[in-house]
C-alpha positions in Angstrom: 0.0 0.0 0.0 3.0 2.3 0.9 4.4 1.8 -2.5 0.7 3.2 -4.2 0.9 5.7 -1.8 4.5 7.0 -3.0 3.5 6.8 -6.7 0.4 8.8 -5.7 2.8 11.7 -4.0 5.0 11.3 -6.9 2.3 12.3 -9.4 0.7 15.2 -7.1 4.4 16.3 -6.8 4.7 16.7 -10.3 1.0 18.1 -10.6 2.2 20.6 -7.6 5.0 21.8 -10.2 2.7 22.7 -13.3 -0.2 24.6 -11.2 3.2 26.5 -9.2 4.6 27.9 -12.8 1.0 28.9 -14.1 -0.2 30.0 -10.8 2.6 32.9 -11.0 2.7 33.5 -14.9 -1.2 34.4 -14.9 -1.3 36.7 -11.5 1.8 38.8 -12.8 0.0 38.8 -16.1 -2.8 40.4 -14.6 -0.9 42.7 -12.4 0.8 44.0 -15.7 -2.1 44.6 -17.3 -3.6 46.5 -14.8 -0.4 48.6 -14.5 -0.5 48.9 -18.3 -4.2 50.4 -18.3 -3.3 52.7 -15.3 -0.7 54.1 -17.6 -2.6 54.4 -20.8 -5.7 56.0 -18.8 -3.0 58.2 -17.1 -1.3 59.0 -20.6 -4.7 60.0 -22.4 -5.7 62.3 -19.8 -2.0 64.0 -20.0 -3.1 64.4 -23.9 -6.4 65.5 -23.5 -5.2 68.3 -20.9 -2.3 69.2 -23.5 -5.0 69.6 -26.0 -6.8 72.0 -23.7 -4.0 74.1 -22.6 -3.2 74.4 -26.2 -6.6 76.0 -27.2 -6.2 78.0 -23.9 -2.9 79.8 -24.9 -4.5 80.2 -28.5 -6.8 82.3 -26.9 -4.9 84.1 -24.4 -2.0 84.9 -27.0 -4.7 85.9 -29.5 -6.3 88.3 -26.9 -3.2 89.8 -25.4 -2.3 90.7 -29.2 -5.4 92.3 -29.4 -4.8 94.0 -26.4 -1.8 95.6 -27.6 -3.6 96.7 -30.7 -5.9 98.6 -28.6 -3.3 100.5 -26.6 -1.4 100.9 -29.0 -4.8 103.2 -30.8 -5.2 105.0 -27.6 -1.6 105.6 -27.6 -2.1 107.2 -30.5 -5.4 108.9 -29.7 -3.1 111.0 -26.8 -1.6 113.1 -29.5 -5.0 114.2 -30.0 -6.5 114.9 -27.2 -7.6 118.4 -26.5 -8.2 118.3 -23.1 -6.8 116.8 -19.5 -10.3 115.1 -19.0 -9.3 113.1 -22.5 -5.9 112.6 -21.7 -7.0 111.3 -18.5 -10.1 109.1 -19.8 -7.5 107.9 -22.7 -5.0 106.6 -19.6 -7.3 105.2 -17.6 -8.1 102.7 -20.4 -4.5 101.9 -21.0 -3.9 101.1 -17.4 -6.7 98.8 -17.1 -6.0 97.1 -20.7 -2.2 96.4 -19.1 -3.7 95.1 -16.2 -5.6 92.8 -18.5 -2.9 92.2 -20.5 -0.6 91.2 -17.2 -3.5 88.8 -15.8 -3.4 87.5 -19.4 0.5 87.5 -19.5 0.6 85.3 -15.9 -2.2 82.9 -17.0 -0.3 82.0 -20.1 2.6 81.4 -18.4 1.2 79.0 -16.0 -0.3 77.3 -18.4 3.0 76.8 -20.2 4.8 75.5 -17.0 1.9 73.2 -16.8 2.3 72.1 -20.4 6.2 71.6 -19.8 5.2 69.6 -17.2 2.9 67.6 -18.9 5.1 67.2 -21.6 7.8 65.5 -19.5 5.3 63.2 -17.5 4.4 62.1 -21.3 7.4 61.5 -22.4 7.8 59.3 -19.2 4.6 57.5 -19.5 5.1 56.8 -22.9 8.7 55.4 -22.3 6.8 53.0 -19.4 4.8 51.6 -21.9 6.6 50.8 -24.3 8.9 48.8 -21.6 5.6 47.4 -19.8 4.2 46.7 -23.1 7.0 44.4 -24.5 7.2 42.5 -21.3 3.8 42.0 -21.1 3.8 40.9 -24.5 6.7 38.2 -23.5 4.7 37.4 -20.5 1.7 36.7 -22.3 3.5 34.3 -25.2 5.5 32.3 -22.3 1.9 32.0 -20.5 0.3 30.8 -23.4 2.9 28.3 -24.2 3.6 27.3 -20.8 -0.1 26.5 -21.0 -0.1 25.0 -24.2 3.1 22.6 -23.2 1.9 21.4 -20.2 -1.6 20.9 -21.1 -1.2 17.6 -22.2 0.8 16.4 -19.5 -1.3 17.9 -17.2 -3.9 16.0 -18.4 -2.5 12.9 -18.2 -1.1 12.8 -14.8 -4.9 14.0 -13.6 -6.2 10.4 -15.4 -3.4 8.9 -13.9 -4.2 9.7 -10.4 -7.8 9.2 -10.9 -6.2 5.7 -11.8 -3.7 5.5 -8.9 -6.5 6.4 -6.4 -9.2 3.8 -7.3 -6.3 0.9 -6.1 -5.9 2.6 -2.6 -8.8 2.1 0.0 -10.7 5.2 0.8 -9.4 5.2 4.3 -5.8 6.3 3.5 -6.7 8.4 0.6 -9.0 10.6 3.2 -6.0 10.9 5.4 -3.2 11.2 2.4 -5.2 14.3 1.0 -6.0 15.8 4.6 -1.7 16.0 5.4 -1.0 16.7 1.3 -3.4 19.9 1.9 -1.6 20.6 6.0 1.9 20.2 4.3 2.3 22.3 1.3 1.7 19.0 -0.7 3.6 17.1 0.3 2.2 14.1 2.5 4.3 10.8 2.1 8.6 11.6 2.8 11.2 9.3 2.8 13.2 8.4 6.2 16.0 10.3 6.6 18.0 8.1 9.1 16.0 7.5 12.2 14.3 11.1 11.7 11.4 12.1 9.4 12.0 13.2 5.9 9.8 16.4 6.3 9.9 17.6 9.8 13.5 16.1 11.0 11.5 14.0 13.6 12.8 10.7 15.1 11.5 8.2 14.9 11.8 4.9 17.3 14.1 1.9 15.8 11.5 -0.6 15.7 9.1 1.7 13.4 12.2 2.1 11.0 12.0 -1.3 10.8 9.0 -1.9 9.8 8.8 1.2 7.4 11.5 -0.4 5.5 10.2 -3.7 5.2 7.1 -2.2 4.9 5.5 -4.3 7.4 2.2 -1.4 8.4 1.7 1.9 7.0 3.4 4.6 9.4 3.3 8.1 9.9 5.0 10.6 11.9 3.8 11.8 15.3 4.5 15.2 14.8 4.1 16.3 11.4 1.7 13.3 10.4 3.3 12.5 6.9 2.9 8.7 5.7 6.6 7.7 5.9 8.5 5.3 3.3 12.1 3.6 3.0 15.0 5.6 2.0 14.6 3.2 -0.9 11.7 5.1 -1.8 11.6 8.5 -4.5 8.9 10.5 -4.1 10.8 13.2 -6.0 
C-alpha cells in the first residue's frame, strides 16, 4: 500500500510543479495589465489636458495681441486729445487694458509650465509603456505556451491519479489528502536516518524497521506524513 501511496505523492508532486509555474505567470499577467491600463488612462488624460491648454494659450496669445492693438490706438489717440479730461479718460483705459494684458500674460505662463510639465510626464509615460508593453507581451506568449506545453501532461497525470487512487482504499486516501493539503503537498517523505524526511522527527528503531520492510503503514507523530524507506523517491 505504501508503494501506491508513493506513486500517488509522486504524481501530485509533479502536478504541484505545473499549477506552481502557471499560478505565477497568470497573476503577474494580470498585475501587468492593470499597471498597463493605469498608464494608458493616465497617458490619455495627459493628452487631453495638453489639448486643452493648447486651445487656452491660442486664446490668451490671440487676446493679449489684441490687447496691444488697442493701446497701441489709444496711444495714438493721446496726440489728439484736446483736453486733460481726454488725456486722463484715454490713460485710464490703458492702465486697465495692461492690467488685463498682465493677468493674461501670468495665466499664459502657467499654463506653459503646466504644459512643460505635462510634456515630461508624457514623455515618461510613454517610455513605461513601451517597456511594460514588450514585457507583457513576452509574458503573455511564455503563458500561453507554458499553458499549451503542459496541457497535455497535465492531463494525463490527472487520469493517472484518478487511476492510482481507485487501487488505494478510501481510508488512506481521506488521510493522504488531509496532510498533502496541512503540508504544502507534500504528504508521504522518505526516512531520513532515524528522523522524518519532512519535519527532521525521530523516529523509534522498531518503526524504521517496519517502514522499511514495509510491514504497516506509518506516519510521523509530529508532522503526520505517511513515511516510506530511504529506498523510496517521491521526487
Amino acid at each position: 500500500m505504501i508503494d501506491k501511496l508513493v506513486e500517488l505523492q509522486i504524481i501530485d508532486t509533479k502536478l504541484k510543479d505545473i499549477n506552481d509555474l502557471l499560478g505565477d505567470l497568470p497573476s503577474r499577467v494580470k498585475e501587468l495589465d492593470h499597471q498597463e491600463d493605469t498608464i494608458k488612462g493616465n497617458l490619455e488624460k495627459s493628452q487631453i489636458r495638453l489639448k486643452e491648454i493648447e486651445i487656452k494659450l491660442h486664446k490668451a496669445d490671440g487676446w493679449i495681441t489684441e490687447i496691444n492693438g488697442k493701446i497701441n490706438k489709444y496711444k495714438d489717440q493721446l496726440f489728439l486729445v484736446t483736453n486733460n479730461k481726454q488725456y486722463d479718460a484715454l490713460m485710464h483705459e490703458i492702465d486697465h487694458l495692461k492690467e488685463e494684458r498682465l493677468s493674461n500674460e501670468s495665466e499664459s505662463l502657467s499654463f506653459m509650465e503646466e504644459k512643460e510639465t505635462l510634456i515630461n510626464s508624457t514623455n515618461k509615460m510613454e517610455k513605461e509603456l513601451e517597456i511594460l508593453t514588450e514585457d507583457l507581451s513576452s509574458r503573455r506568449d511564455k503563458l500561453e505556451s507554458v499553458i499549451s506545453e503542459s496541457a497535455d501532461e497535465k492531463s494525463t497525470l490527472e487520469q493517472n491519479r484518478s487511476n492510482q487512487i481507485s487501487q488505494i482504499d478510501a481510508k488512506f486516501v481521506s488521510e493522504y489528502d488531509r496532510v498533502l493539503s496541512a503540508r504544502d503537498g507534500l504528504a508521504v517523505v522518505s526516512l531520513s536516518g532515524n528522523a522524518c524526511g519532512g519535519c527532521g522527527a525521530y523516529i523509534p528503531a522498531q518503526i524504521v524497521s517496519e517502514i522499511r520492510e514495509k510491514i504497516f503503514i506509518h506516519r510521523c507523530d509530529v508532522c503526520g506524513r505517511f513515511l516510506c524507506s530511504e529506498n523510496n523517491s517521491v521526487n
